[in-house]
Backbone as a ProteinNet text record, in pm:
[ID]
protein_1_A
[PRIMARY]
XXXXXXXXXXXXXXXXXXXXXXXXXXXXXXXXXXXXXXXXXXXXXXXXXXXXXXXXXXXXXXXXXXXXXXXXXXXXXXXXXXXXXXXXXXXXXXXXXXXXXXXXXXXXXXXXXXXXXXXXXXXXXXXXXXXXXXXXXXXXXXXXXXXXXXXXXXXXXXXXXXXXXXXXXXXXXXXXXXXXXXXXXXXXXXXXXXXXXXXXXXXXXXXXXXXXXXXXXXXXXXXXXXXXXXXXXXXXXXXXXXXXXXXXX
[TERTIARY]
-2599.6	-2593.3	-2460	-2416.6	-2286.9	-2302.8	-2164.5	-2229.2	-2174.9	-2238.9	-2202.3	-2053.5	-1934	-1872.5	-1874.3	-1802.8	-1824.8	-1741.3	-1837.1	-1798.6	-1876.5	-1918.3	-1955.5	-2094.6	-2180	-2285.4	-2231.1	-2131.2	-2111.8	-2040.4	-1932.4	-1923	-2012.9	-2129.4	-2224.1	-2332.8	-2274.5	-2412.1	-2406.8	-2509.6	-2551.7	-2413.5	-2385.1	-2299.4	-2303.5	-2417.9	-2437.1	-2400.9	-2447.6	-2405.5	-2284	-2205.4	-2035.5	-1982.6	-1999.9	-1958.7	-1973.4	-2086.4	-2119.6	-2034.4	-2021.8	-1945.5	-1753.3	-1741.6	-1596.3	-1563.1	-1707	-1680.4	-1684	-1758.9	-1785.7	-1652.4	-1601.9	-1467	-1315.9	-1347	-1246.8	-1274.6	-1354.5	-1403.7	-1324.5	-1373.1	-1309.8	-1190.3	-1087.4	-979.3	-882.1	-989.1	-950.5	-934	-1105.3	-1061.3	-990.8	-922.5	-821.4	-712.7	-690.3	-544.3	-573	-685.3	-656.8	-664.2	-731.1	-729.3	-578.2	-501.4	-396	-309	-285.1	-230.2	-273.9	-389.5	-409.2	-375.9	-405	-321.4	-196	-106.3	10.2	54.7	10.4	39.1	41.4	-12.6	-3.6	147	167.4	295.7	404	503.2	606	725.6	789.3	891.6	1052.7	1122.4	1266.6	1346.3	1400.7	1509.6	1471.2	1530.5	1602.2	1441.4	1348.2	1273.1	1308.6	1260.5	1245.6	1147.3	1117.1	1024.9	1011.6	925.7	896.1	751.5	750.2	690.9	523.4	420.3	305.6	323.2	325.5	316.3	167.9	75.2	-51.6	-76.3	-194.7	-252.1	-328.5	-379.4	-515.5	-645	-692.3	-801.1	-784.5	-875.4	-871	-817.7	-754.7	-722.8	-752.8	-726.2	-753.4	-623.4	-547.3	-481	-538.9	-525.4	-594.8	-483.4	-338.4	-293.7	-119.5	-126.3	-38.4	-15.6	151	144	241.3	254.5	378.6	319.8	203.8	188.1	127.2	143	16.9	-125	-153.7	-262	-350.5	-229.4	-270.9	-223.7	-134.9	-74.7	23.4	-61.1	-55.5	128.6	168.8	304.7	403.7	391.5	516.1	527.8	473	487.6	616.8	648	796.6	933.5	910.7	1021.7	1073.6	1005.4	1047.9	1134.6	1281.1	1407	1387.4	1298.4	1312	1239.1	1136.5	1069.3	1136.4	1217.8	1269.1	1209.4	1064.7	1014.3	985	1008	1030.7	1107.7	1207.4	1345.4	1379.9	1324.9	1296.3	1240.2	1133.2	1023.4	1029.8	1153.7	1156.7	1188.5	1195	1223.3	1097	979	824.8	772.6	828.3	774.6	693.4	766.7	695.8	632.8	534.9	504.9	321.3	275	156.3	113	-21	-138.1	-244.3	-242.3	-315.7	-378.9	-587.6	-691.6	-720.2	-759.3	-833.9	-970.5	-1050.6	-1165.7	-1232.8	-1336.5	-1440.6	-1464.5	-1525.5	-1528.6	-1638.1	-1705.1	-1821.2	-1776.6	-1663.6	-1597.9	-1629.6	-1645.7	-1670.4	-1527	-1480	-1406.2	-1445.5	-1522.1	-1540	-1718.1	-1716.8	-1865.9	-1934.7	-2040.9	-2109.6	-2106.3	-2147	-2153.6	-2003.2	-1895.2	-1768.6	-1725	-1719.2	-1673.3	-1564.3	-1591.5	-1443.1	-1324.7	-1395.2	-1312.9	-1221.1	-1093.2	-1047	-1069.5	-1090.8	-1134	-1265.7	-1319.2	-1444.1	-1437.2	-1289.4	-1241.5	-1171.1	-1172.1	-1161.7	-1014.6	-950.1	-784.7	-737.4	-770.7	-728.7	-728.3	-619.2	-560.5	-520.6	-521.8	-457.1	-339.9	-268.6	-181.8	-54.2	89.8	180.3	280.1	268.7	398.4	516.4	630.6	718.6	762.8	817.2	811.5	924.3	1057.5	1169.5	1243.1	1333.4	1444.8	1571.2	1569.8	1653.3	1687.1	1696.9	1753.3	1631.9	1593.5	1499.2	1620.1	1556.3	1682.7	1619.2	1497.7	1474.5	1306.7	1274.7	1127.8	1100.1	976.9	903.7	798.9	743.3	631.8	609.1	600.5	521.9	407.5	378.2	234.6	91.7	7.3	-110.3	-193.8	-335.6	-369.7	-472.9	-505.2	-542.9	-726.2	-798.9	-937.1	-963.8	-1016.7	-1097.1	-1201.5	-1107.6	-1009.9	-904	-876.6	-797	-583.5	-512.2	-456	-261.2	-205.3	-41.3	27.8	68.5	105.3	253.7	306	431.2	479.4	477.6	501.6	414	456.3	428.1	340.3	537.4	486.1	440.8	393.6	363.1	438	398	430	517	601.7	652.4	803.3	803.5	924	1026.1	1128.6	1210.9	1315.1	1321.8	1384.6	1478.2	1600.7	1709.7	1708.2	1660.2	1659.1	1771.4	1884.1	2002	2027.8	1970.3	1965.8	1901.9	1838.2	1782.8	1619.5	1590	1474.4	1351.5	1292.7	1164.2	1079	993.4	910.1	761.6	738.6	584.6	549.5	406.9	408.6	268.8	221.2	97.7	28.8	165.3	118.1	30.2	-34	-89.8	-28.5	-33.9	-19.4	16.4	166.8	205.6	127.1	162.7	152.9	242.2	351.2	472.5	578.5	594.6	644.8	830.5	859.1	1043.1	1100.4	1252.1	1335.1	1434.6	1500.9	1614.4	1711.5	1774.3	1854.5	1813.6	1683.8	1627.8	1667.4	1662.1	1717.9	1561.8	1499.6	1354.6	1362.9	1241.6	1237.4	1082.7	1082.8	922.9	851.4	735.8	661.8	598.3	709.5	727.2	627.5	585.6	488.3	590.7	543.5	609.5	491.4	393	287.6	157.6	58.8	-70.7	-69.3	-176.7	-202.4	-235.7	-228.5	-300.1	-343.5	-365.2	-404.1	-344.6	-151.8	-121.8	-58.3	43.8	71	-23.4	31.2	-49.9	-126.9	-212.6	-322.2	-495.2	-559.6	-713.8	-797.7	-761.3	-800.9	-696.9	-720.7	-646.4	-605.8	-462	-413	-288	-237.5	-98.7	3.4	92.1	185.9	335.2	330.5	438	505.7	703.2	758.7	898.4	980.1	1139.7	1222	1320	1444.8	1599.9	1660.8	1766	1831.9	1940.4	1966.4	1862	1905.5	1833.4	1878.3	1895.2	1941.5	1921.6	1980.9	2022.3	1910.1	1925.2	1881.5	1714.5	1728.5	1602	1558.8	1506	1507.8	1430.3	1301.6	1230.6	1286.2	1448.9	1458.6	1589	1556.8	1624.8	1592.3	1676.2	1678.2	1545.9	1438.4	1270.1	1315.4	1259.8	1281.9	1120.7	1087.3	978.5	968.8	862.6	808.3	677.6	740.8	634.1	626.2	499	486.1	461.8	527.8	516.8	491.5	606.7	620.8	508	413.3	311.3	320.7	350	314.4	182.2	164.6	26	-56.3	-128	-183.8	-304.9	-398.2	-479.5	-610.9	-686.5	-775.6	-757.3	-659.6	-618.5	-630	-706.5	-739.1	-617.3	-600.7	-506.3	-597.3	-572.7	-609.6	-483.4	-538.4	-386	-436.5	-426	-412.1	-321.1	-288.3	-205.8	-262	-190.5	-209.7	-104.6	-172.6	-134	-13.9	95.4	179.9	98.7	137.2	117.5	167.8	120.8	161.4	275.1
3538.6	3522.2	3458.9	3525.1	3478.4	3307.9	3237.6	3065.2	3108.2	3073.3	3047.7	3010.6	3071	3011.3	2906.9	2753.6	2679.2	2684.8	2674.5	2668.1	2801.6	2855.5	3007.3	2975	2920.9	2886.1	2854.9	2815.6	2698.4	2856.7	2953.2	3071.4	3139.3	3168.8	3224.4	3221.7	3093.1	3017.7	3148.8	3100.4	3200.9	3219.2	3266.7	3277.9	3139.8	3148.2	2990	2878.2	2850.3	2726.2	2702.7	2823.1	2829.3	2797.2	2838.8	2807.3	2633.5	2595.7	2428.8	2379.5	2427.3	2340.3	2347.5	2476.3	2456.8	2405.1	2378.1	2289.9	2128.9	2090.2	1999.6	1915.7	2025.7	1960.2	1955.1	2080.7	2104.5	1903.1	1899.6	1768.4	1646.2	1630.6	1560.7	1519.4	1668.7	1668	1558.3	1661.6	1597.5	1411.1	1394.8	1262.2	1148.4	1168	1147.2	1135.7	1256.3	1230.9	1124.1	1109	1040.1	932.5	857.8	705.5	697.2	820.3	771.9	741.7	787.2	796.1	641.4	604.6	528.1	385.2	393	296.5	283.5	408.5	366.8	304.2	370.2	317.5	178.8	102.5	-72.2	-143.5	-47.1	-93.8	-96	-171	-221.1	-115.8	-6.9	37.4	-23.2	49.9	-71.7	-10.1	-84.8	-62.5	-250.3	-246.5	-312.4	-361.8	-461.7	-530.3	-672.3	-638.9	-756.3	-822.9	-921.2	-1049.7	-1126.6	-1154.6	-1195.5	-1274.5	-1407.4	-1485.4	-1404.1	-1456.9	-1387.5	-1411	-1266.1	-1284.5	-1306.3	-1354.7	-1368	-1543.3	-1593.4	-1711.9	-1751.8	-1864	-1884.9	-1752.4	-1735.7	-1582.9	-1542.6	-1420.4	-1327.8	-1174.6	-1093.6	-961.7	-865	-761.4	-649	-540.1	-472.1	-375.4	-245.6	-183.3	-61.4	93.7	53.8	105.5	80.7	80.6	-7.9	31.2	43.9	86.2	179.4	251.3	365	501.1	525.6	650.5	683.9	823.5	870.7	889.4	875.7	831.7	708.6	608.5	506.8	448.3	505	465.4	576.9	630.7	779.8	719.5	625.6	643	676.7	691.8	747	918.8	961	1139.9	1134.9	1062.8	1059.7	1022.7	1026.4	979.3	1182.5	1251.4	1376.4	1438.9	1417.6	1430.4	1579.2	1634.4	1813.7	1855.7	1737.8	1744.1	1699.2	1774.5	1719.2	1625.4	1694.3	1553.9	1452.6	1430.8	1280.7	1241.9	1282.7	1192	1054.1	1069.2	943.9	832.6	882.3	786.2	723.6	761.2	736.3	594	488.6	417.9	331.4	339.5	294.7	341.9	435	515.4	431	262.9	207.9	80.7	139.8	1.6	-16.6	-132.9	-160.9	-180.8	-130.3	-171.6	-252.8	-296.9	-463.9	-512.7	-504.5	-600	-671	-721.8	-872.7	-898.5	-974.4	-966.7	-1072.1	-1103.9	-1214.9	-1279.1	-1388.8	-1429.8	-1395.2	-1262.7	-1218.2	-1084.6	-1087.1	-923	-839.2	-859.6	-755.5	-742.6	-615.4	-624.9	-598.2	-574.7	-490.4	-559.9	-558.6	-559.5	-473.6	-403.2	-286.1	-173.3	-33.5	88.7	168.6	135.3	226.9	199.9	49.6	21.6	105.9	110	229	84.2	15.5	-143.5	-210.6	-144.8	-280.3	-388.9	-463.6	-569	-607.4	-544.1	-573.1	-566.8	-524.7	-557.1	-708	-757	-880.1	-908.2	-810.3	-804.4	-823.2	-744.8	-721.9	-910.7	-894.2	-1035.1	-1151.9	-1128.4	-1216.9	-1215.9	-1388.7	-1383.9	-1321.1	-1266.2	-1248.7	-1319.6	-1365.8	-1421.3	-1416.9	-1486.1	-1440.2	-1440.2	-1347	-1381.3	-1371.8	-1383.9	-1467.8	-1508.8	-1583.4	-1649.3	-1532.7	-1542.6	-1409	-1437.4	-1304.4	-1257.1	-1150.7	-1171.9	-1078.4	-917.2	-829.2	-703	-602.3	-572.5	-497	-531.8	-559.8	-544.2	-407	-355.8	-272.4	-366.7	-307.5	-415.1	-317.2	-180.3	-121.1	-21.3	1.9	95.5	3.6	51.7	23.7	36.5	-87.5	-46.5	69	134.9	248.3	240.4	293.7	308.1	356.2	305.9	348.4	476.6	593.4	605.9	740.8	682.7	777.2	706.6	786.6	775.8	822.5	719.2	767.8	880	971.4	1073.8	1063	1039.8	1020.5	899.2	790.5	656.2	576.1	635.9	646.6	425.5	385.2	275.4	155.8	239.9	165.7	26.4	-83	-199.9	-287.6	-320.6	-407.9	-453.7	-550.9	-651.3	-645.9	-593.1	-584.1	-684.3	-755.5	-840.5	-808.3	-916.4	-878.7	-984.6	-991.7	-1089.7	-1123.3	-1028.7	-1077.5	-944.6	-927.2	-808.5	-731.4	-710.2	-624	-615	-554.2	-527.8	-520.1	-583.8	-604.3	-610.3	-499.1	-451	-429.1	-510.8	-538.4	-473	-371.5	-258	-260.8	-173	-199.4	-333.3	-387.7	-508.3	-485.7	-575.1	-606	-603	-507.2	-447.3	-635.8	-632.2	-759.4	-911.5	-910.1	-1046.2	-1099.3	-983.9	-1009.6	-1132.8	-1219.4	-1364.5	-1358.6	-1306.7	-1287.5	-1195.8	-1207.4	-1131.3	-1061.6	-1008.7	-935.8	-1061.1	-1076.3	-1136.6	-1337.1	-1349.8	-1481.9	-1533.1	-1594.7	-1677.8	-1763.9	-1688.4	-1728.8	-1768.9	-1847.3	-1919.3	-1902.3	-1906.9	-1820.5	-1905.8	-1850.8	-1942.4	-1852.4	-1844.9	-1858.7	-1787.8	-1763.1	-1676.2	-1577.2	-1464	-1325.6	-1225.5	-1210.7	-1165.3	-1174.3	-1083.4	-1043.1	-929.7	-968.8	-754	-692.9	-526.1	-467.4	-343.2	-244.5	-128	-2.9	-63	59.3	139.4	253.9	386.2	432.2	504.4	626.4	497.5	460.2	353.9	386.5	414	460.4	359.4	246.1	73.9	-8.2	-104.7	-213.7	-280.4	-290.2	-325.9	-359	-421.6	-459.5	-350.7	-321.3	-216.4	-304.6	-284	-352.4	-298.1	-359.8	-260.1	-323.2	-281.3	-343.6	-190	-237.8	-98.9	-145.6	-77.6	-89.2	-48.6	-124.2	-16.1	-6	0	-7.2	106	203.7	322.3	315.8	336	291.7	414.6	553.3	673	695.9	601.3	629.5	473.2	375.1	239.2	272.2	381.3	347.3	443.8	464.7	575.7	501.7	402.5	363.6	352.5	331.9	317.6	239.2	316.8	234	127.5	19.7	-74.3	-91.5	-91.7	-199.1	-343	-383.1	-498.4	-578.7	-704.1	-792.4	-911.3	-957.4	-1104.5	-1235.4	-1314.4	-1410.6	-1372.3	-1282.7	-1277.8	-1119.7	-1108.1	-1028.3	-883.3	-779	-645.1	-580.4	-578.9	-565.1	-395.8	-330.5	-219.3	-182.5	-76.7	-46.2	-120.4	-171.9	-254.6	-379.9	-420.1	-590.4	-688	-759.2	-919.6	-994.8	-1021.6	-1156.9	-1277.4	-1364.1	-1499.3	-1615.2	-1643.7	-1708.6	-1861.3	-1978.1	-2103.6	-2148.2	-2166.5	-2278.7	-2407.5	-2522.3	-2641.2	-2691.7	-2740.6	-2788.7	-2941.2	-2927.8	-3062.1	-3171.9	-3251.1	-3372.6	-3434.6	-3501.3	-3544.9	-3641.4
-5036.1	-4889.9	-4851.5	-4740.6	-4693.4	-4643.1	-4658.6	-4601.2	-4448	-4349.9	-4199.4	-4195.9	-4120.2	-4055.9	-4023.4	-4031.6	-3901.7	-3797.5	-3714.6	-3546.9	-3544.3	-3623.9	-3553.9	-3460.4	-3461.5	-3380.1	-3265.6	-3237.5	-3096.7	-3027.8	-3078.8	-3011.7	-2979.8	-3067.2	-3027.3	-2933.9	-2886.4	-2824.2	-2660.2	-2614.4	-2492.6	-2402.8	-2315.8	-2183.6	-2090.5	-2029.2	-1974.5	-2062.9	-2166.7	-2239	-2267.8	-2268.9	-2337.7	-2212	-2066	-1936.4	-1934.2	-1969.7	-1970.2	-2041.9	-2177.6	-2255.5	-2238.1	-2173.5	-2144.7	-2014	-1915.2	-1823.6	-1837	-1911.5	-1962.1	-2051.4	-2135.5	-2184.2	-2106.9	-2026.3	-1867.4	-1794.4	-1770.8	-1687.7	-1760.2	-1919.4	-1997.9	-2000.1	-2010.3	-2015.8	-1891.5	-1743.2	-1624.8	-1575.2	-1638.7	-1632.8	-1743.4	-1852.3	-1987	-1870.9	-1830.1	-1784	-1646.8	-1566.4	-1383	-1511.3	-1602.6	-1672.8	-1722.6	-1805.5	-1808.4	-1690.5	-1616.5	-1520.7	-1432.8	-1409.8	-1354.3	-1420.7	-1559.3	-1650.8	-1677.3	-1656.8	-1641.8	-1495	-1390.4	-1245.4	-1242.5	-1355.3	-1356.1	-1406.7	-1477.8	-1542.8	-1444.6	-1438.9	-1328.3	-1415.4	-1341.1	-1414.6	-1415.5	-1485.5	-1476.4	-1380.2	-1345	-1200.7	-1146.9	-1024.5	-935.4	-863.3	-857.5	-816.5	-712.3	-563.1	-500.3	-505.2	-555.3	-562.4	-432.1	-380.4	-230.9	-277.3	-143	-181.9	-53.5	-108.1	-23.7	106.2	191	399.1	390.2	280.3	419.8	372.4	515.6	490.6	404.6	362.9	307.3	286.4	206.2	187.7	76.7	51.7	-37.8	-22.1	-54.2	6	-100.9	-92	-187.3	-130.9	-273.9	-252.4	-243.5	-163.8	-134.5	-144.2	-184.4	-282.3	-317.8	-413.7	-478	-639.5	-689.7	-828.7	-871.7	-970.8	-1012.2	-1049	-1013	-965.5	-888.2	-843.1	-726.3	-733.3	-845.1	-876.6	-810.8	-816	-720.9	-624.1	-579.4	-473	-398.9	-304.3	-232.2	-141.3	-192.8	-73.8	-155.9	-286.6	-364.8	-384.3	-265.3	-278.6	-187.6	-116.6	-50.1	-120.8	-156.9	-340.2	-340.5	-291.1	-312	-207.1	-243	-140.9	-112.3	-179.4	-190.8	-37.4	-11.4	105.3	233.6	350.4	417.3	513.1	547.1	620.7	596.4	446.3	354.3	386.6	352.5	404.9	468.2	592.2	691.3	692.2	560.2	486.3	372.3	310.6	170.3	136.3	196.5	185.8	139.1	183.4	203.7	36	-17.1	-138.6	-228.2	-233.3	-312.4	-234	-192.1	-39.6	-164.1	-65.4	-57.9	51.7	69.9	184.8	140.6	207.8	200.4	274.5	229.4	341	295.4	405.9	383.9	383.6	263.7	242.6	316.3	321	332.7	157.3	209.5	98.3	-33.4	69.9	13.9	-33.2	-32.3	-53	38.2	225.5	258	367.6	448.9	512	634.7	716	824.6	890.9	990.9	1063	1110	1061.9	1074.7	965.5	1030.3	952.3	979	944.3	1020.6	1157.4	1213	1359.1	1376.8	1511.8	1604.1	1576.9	1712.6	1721.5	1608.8	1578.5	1482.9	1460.3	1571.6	1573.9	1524	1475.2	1359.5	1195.9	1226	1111.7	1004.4	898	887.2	937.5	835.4	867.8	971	1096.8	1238.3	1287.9	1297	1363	1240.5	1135.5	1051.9	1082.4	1066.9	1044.5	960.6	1010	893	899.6	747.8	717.7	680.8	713.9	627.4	478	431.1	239.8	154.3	264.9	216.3	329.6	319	372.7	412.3	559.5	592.6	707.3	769.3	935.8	969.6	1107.3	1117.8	1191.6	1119.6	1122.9	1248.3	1216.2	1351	1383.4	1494.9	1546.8	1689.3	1620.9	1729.5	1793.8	1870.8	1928.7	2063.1	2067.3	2169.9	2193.1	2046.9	2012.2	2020.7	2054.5	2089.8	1951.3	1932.9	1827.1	1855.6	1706.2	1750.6	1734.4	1823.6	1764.4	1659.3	1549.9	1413	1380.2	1334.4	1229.4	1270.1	1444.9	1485.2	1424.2	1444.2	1354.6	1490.2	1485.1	1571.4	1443.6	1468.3	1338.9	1379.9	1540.1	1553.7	1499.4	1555.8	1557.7	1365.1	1292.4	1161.6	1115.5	1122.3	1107.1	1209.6	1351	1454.6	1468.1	1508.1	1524.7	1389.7	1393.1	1233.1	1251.7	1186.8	1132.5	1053.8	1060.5	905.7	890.1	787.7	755.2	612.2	683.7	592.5	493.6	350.7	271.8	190.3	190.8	154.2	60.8	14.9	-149.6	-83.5	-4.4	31.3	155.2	246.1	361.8	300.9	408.1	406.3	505.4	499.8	593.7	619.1	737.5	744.6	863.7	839.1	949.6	959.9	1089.3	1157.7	1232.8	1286.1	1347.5	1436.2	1475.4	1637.5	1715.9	1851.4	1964.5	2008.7	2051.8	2126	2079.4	1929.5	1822.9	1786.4	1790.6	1733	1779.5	1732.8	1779	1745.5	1687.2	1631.2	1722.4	1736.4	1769.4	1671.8	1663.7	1577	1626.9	1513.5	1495	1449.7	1501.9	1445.3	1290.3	1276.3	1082.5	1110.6	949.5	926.6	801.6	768.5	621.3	558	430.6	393.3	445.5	476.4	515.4	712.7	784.6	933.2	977.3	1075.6	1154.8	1184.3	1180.5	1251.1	1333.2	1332.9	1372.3	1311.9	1336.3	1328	1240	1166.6	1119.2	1249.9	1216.5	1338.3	1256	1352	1337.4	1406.7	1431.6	1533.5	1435	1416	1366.9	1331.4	1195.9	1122.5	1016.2	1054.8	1013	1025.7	916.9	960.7	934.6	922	928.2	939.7	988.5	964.9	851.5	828.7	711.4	753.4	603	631.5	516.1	595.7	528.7	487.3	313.4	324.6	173.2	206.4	118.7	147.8	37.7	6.4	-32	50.8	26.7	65.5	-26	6.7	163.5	263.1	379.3	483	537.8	655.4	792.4	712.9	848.1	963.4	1070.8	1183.4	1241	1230	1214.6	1175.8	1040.1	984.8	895.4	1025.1	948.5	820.8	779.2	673.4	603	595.1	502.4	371.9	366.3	291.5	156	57.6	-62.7	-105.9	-186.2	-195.1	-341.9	-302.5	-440.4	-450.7	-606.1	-653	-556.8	-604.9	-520.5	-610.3	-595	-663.3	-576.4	-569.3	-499.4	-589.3	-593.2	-667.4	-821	-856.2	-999.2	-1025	-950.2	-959.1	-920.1	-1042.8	-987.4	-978.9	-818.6	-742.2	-780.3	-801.6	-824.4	-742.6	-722.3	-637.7	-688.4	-601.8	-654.8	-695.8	-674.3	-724.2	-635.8	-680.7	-616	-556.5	-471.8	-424.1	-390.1	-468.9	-385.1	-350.6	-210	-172.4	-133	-179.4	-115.7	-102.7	55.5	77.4	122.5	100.8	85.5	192.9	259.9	373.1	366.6	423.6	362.8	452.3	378.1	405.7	552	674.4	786.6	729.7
[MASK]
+++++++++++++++++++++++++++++++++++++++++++++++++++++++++++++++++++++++++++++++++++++++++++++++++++++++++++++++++++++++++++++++++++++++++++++++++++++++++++++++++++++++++++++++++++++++++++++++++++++++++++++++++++++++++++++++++++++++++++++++++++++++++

């Protein structure tokens, strides 16, 4: 008697089962690569990093995306000069968005509020997170109802500051929070606004990001740098906890 092939059973197997099993290892394959991918997105790559000290108050926050690939952090598809309506944007490529939790981990009041303002974020303070010149402020978009979205006015309301080496930009403020002028000399620490919920925002969050340049043309189209806060490269899903300690009278 002939000995069996091996593997010859597993070809033979029915039509349906061979569909399962090459879907089944299709699936496999798929999720191997989103874990690599998502494990590399943690790693800080080499180049030119601005370090900035934390813009928020006292709390807990969560990155909601943040990292070195698109995998986890959907703002580095503008990194692609091939795309001309990138262009303008490329500067943001390596930004983070950033809410703010409760202390129970939740963000929001209810089932999907319209109201930003049921959101935790909506109206936190922002801070500043280096020692600079404030370079340009907007401050005339409205925030938007939840989870309608400004598609023109991209980074709605925000602050950019000149830290010496290089801009820094905090976007989706609150509709008239904004406390700075262009041209002010600020020190970490300062008040500059509120979170909000105005541009292309489908919650309230804080949008934030370092670039070289500051185009006159295209303020967010400048040269995108890495970004770490306090030594820390931030990724999607990552905890912030922030205490400050109040000085002494």
């Amino acid at each position: 008697m002939r000995a069996p092939v091996p593997g010859q059973r597993l070809w033979q197997a029915s039509g349906a089962n061979s569909i399962a099993i090459l879907l089944v290892s299709g699936l496999g394959l798929v999720g191997s690569y989103m874990t690599y991918q998502a494990i590399k997105g943690q790693l800080l790559p080499e180049g030119k990093v601005a370090d900035i000290a934390s813009p928020f108050p006292s709390g807990q926050y969560l990155v909601a995306h943040g990292g070195s690939t698109q995998m986890v952090n959907v703002h580095l598809k503008t990194l692609d000069e091939s795309v001309e309506r990138f262009r303008p944007w490329r500067g943001q490529s390596r930004a983070l968005d950033i809410f703010r939790l409760t202390p129970l981990g939740l963000h929001k009041e209810g089932w999907q509020p319209t109201d930003p303002a049921k959101y935790v974020t909506f109206g936190t303070p922002v801070l500043a997170p280096c020692r600079g010149e404030v370079a340009k402020v907007i401050d005339v978009h409205p925030d938007m109802t939840v989870p309608k979205m400004d598609r023109v006015n991209l980074p709605g309301n925000y602050v950019a500051i000149d830290c010496g080496d290089y801009f820094v930009i905090l976007a989706h403020l609150r509709s008239g929070s904004i406390t700075v002028s262009a041209g002010d000399r600020i020190e970490v620490g300062d008040a500059l606004g509120e979170m909000g919920n105005s541009g292309n925002s489908s919650q309230p969050h804080l949008h934030l990001h370092a670039q070289r340049n500051l185009p006159k043309d295209a303020p967010l189209g400048g040269e995108p740098m890495w970004l770490t806060i306090n030594g820390r490269f931030l990724t999607r899903n990552d905890r912030i906890h922030v205490n400050i300690v109040a000085a002494a009278d």
